[in-house]
N, C-alpha and C positions, 0 to 999 in steps of 0.2 A: 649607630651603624646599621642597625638593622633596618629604619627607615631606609636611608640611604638605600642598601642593598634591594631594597621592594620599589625604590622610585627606578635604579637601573634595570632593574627586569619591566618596567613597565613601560620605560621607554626604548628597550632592546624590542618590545611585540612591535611596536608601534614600526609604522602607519599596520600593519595589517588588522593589529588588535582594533584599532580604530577607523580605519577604512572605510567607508561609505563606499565607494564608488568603482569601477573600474571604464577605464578611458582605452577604446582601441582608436588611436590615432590612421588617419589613411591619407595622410600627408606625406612626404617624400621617407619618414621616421619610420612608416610602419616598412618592418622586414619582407611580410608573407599580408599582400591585400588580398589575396584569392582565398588566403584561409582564415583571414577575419568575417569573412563572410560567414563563414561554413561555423566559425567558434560564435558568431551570435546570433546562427541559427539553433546552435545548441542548448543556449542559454534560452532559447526561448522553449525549446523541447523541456528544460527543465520546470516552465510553469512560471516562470521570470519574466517581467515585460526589458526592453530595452528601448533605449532613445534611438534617433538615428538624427544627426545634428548636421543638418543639409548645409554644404558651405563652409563649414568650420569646420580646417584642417582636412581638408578633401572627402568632407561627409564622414564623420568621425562618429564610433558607435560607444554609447555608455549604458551599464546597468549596474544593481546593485551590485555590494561587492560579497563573494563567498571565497573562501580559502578552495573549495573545490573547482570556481572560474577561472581564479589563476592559476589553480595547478594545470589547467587545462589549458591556457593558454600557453604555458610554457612549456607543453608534450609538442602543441602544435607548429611555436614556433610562431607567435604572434605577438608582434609587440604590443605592450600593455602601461599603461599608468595606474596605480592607484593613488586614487587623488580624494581628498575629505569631502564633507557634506560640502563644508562653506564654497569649496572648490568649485563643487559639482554648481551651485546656485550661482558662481559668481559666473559661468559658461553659459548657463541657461539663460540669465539677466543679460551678457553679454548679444546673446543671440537675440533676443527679446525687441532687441535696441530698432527703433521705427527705421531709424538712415542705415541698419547694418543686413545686406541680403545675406541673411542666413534664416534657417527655423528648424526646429525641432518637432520629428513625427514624433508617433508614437507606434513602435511594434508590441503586436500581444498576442501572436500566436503563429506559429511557423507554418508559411502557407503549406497545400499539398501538392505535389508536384507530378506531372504526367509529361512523359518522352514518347509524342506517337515514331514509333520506330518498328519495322516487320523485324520477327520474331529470328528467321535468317541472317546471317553472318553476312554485310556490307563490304566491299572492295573499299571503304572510306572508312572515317572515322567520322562526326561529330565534333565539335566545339563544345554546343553543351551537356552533353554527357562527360565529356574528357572534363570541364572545369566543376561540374555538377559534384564529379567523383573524386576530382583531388580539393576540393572544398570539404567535405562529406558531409553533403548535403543529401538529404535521402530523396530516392525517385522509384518512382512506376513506369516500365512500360507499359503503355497502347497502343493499338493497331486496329487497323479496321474491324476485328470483329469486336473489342471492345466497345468504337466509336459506337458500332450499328449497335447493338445492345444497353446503347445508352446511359455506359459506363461513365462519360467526362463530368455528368454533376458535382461526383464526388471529390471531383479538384478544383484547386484554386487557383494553378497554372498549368496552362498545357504550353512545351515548346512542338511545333512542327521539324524533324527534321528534316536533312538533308532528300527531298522528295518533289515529286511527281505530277501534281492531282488532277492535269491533264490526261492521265493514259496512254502518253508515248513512252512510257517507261526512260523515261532521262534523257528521251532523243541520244541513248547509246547506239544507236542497233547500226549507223557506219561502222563504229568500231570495233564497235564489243558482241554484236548477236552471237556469234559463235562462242565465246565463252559459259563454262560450266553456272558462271554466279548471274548470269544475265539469262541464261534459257530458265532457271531455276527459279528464278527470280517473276519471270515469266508465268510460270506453270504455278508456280502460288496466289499471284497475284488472278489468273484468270478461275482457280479452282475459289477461291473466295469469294468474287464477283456470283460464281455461280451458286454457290451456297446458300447468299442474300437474295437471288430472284432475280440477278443481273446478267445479261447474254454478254455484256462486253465493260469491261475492268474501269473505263472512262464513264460509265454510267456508274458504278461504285462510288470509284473516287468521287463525287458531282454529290453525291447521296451522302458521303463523310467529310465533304467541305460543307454541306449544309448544314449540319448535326454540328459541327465546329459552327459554325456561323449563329444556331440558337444557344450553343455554348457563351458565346460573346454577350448575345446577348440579353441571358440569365444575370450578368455580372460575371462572366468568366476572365481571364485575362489570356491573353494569346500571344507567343513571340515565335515568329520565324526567322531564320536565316539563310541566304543562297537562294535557291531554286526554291524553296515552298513556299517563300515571299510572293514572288512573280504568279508561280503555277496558281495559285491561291485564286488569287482575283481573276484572272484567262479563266479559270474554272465557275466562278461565277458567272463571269461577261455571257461565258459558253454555255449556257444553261440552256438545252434542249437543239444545240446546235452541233453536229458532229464535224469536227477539229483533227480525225485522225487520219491517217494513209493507213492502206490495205494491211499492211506489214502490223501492224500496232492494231488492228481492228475485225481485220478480214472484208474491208469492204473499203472504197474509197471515201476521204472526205468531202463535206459538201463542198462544192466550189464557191460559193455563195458565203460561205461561211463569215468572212470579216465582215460582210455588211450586215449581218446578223446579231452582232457584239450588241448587248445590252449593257452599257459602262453605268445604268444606275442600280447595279447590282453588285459593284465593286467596290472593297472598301479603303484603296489606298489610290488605283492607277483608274485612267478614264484615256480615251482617241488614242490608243496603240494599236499596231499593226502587227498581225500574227505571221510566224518565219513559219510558211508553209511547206518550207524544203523539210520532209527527214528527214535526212542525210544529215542536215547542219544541227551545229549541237548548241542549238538555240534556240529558244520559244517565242521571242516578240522583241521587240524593240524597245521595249521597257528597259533591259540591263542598257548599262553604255558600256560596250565591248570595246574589249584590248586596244585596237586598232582605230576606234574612237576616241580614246581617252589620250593615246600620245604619251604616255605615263610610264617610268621602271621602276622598279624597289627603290630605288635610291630619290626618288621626288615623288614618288606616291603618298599622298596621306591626307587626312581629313581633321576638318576643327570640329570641335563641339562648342554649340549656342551655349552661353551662359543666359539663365534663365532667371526671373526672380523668384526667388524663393518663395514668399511669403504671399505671392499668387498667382505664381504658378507651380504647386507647386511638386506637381504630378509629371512635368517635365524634368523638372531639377532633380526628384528622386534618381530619375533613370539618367540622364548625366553627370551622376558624381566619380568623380574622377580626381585624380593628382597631379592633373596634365591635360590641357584642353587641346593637345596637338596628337592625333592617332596614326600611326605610322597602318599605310593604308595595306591591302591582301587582299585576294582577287577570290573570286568561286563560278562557277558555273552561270550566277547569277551576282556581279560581284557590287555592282553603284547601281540609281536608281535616276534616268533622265528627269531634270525636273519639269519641264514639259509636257511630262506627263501624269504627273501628282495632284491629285484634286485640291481645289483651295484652301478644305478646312482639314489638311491634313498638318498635321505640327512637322515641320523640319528639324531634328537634332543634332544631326551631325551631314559636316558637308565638306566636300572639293570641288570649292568656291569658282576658281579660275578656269575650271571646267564646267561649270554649272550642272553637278550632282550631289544624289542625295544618298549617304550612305545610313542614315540610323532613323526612322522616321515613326509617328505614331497618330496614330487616332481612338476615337471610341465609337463601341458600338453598341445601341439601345442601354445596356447597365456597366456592361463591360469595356475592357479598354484590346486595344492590338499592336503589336509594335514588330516592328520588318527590321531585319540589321542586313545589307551586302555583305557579299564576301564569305568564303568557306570556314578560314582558320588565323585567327588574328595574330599567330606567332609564326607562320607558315605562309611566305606569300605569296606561292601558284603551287596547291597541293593539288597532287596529281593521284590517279583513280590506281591503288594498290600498293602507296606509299604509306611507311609505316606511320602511327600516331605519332603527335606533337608529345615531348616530355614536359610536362607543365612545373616538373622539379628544376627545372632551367628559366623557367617564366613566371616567380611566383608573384612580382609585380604589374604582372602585361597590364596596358592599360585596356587595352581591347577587350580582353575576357573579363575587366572590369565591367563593362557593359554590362555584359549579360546577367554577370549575378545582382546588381541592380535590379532589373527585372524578378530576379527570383524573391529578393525580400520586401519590393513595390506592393504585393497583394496583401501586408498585414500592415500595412504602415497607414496611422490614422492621426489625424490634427490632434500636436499633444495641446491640454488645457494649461493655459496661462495661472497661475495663482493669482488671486486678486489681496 
């Protein structure tokens, strides 16, 4: 009897007492994919490595197993498997397999994370701060005076946000100059310019797209979205060529200016035409606008390229997903004409039928960069002073899958095969 009674306690522990492994599935099974992210970001804060099993079960993440991973996934609200050694080997062998496009990184240490964002309270919100934070995923703001100071070594991603780097200030000023957050906004931005040894805020920005630019390429990794994408590159092209009207500057732009574009200074867009109206809330002909596209929420939306894993497999990371069909949402800067995309830029995600590119990437010198359209991927025309998205309504967007892709992209390394 007393046996007995020690064989039923030992298989009452059981699987945890025996446990090897724990599996976050990101197939249609996982409840919360936005905070699986964030739970195997944690486990890696613990000193833990994790797989990330590209392809299998919508990039499904595993690490060892602790009784405090799972208590931790289940505060979270993350669905979880614990699954044996053998398990774990028969997944990886499965993956292994030459005809099957799947592979296994390897994560070892949770990148550092910088949000260039001004210090001032925005009339918007952010995507990835909003997913950044209901993931809890830890972050730093920067801003220009960090950038000039030469603060971005210390990370291992910067996202750009919602921004400018032209010096029109958002091409608001039809409709918003008179507002308290746009003169203010104003008045910071030109006291910092002057701070640095700058007479005008477009000569800043130009000076902290460069410092981002040797960030890249250090091996940094870069991801914008909306308007910092587009501004980004025009901020290059525009190198030494003034772009702004009086209003934004105090002085007129060159007239001369578009033939002046230098496109072998850009690292996504090349032959765009810059919107030299003010007035219009538009920088160049890079976005494909509303009235372009022919499109409404209800037929809007974009595919993602399936990629192969096994080599390629630095695209594959940043496209896993549990759904290759992304219901599309607009921004300031919302699709990207392909037209105008240089040759060796990777297309990721697109709307085909209209021939644009919403998710795109390249590398540059060590580092890699990656542009996404569109303001807010649960939100599909968020307008300037509308409150944030509740991402407690959206904890499987596929869209804000994207981005956190990105965030766990800068530790993930070729796992070793067992021989």
């Amino acid at each position: 009897m007393r046996k007995l009674f020690l064989l039923l306690i030992l298989w009452t522990l059981a699987p945890s007492a025996y446990a090897s492994y724990i599996l976050l599935p990101m197939d249609n099974a996982q409840a919360n994919h936005l905070k699986a992210y964030g739970m195997t970001y944690w486990v890696l804060k613990q000193g833990v490595e994790a797989d990330w099993l590209l392809n299998y079960r919508g990039g499904s993440f595993m690490f060892k197993y602790d009784t405090k991973f799972e208590q931790e996934c289940k505060i979270r609200g993350v669905s979880y498997q614990v699954i044996s050694n053998a398990q774990s080997a028969a997944i990886l062998e499965e993956i292994a397999r030459p005809d099957a496009n799947m592979d296994a990184m390897r994560l070892d240490k949770p990148p550092k994370v910088a949000v260039y964002s001004p210090k001032s309270k925005q009339p918007w919100d952010d995507a990835v701060t909003l997913v950044l934070t209901y993931a809890e995923i830890p972050y730093d703001i920067v801003f220009d005076d960090e950038v000039m100071r030469n603060d971005l070594p210390k990370y291992d991603w910067l996202h750009l946000h919602h921004e400018d780097f032209t010096g029109q200030y958002g091409k608001f000023y039809a409709h918003y100059r008179n507002y308290p957050w746009y003169i203010e906004q104003q008045k910071e931005f030109e006291a910092c310019a002057k701070r640095h040894g700058f007479k005008k805020v477009s000569q800043l920005k130009l000076a902290v797209v460069k410092k981002i630019r040797d960030f890249c390429s250090g091996g940094g990794f870069l991801f914008a979205m909306c308007s910092a994408a587009d501004t980004y590159d025009i901020a290059l092209a525009a190198d030494g060529v003034d772009i702004c009207e009086h209003m934004y500057d105090g002085d007129p732009a060159d007239p001369q200016a578009q033939s002046k574009l230098n496109f072998k200074n850009t690292f996504a867009f090349q032959n765009f035409t810059l919107n030299r109206n003010p007035y219009e809330y538009e920088y160049s002909n890079i976005d494909n606008q509303q009235f372009e596209r022919g499109l409404t929420e209800s037929n809007d939306g974009f595919s993602l390229f399936q990629f192969s894993a096994k080599w390629d497999p630095i695209p594959t990371m940043l496209t896993q997903c549990h759904t290759y069909l992304i219901k599309g949402f607009m921004g300031q800067t919302t699709a990207f004409k392909k037209k105008l995309i240089k040759s060796d830029v990777v297309i990721m995600g697109e709307t085909k039928k209209i021939d644009e590119a919403r998710y795109i990437h390249g590398t540059f010198g060590k580092g890699t960069w990656t542009f996404y359209g569109g303001h807010d991927p649960e939100d599909y025309q968020h307008f300037v002073g509308e409150e944030p998205t509740d991402l407690n309504l959206h904890p499987t967007s596929p869209g804000y899958r994207l981005i956190l892709n990105n965030i766990l992209f800068p530790a993930a390394k070729k796992k070793k095969q067992k021989t």
